[in-house]
Every structure is written in structure tokens, then in C-alpha cells.
C-alpha positions as a printed NumPy array, in Angstrom:
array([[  6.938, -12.668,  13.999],
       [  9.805, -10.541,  12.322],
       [  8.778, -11.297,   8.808],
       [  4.679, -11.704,   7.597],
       [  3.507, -11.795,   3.901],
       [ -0.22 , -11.717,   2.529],
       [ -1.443, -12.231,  -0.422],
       [ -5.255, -11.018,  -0.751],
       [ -7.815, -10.9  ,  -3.724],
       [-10.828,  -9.412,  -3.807],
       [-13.629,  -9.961,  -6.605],
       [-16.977,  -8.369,  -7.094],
       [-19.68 ,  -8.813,  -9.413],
       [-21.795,  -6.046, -10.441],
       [-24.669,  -6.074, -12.422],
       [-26.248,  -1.998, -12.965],
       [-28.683,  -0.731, -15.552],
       [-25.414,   1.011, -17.123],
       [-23.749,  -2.533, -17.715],
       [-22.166,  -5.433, -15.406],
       [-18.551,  -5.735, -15.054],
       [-16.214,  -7.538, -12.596],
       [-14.115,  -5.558, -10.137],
       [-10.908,  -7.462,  -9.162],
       [ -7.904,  -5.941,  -6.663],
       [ -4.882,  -7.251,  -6.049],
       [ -3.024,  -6.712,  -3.403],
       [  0.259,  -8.24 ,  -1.266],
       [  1.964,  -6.885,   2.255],
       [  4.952,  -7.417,   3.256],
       [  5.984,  -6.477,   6.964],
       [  9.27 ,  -6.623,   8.484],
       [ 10.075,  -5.839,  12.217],
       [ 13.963,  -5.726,  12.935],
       [ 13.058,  -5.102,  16.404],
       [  9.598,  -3.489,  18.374],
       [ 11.854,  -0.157,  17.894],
       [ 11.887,  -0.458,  13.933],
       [  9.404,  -2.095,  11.397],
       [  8.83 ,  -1.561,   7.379],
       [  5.655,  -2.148,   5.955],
       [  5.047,  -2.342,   1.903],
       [  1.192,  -2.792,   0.769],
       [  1.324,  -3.222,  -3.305],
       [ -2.218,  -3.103,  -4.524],
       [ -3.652,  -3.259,  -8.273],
       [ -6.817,  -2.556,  -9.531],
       [ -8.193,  -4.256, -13.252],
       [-10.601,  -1.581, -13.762],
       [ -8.408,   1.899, -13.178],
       [ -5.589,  -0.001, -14.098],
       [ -3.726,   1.453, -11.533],
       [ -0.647,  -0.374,  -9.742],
       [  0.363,   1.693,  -6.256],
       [  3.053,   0.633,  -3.777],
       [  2.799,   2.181,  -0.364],
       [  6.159,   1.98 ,   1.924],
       [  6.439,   2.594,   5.389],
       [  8.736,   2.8  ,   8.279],
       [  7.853,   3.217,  11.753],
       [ 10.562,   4.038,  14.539],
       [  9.583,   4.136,  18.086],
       [ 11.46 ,   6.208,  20.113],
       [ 10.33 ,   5.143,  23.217],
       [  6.371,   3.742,  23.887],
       [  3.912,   6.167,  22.205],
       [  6.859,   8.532,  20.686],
       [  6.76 ,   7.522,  16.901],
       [  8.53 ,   8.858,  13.506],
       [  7.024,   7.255,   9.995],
       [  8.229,   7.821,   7.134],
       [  6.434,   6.677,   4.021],
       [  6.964,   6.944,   0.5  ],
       [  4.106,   6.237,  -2.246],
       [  4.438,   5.488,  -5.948],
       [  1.644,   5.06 ,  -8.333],
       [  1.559,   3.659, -11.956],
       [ -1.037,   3.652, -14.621],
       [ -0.875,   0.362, -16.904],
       [ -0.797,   1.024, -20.524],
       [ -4.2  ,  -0.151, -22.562],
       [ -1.825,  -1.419, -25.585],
       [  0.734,  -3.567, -24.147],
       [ -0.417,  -4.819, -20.692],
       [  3.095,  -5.073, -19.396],
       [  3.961,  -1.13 , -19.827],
       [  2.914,   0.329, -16.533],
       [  3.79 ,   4.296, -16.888],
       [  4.407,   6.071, -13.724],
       [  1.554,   8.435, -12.431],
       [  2.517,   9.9  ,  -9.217],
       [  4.903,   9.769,  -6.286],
       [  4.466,  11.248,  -2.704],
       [  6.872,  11.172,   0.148],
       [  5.711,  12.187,   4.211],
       [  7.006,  12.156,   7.636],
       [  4.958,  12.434,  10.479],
       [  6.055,  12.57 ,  14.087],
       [  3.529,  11.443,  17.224],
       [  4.03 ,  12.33 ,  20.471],
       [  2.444,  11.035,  23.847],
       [  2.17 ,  12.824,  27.082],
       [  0.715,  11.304,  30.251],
       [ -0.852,  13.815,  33.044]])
């Protein structure tokens, strides 16, 4: 398919000697291929107990079978402990990574 979104939760329950607390995350991907050449992946994930919000974007060319360029770009946020709205940003990375195959 050219087009797949997910929506995932996951929940645990911890009980320690230091105190129980309830882990959530949060997360959604959405993939787009615009051909099996080019495709864009975005993962957005949030965590209750860091508070952090992070949004992962990817794109994949294939030059030919097994020669690949990604970019990707990464931005995180930090949610404000006042008003739960406010999301402040924490960091933002960028990358490029080329892969090469060769067949003997």
C-alpha cells in the first residue's frame, strides 16, 4: 500500500518498593511510498512520565536495489509541568546516510 497509518499505545503498571506509577507511550506512524524508489516515514511518539513529545522523519531513496540515501530529521519537545498544552522545544538533529551494496 502507498499510504499506512498506526496508532499504538502502550501501558504498564509498576509497582517497586520506591512507589507504583503507570507508564503510558503514545505513539502514531505514518508511511508514505510514492513509488518502491521513494518512501517517507514519520514515527511521533510521547511519553507521560518524561513528558517528552519526539517526531522522527525519514526519507528513503533507492537508487537502484541495495543502493540507498536516507535522510532523516528529528525534533524533540519537553511538555511544560504548568500548562499541559506548552510543549517547549528540546532538541533537533538532522542525518544522511548513504548504503551501498556490492555483489562478488
Amino acid at each position: 500500500p502507498r499510504f499506512i497509518l498506526q496508532l499504538n499505545t502502550n501501558q504498564t503498571f509498576a509497582r517497586l518498593r520506591q512507589g507504583n506509577f503507570i507508564a503510558r507511550i503514545y505513539s502514531t506512524n505514518v508511511n508514505y511510498s510514492h513509488s518502491p524508489f521513494l518512501a517517507f516515514s514519520n514515527l511521533i511518539q510521547y511519553d507521560n512520565l518524561s513528558r517528552n513529545l519526539g517526531w522522527q522523519s525519514r526519507a528513503r531513496w533507492t537508487l537502484r536495489p541495495g543502493n540507498d540515501l536516507f535522510f532523516v530529521f528529528s525534533q524533540g519537545w519537553i511538555q511544560d509541568t504548568v500548562d499541559r498544552h506548552r510543549f517547549s522545544p528540546q532538541d533537533s538533529k538532522v542525518s544522511a546516510k548513504f548504503q551501498y551494496s556490492s555483489r562478488f
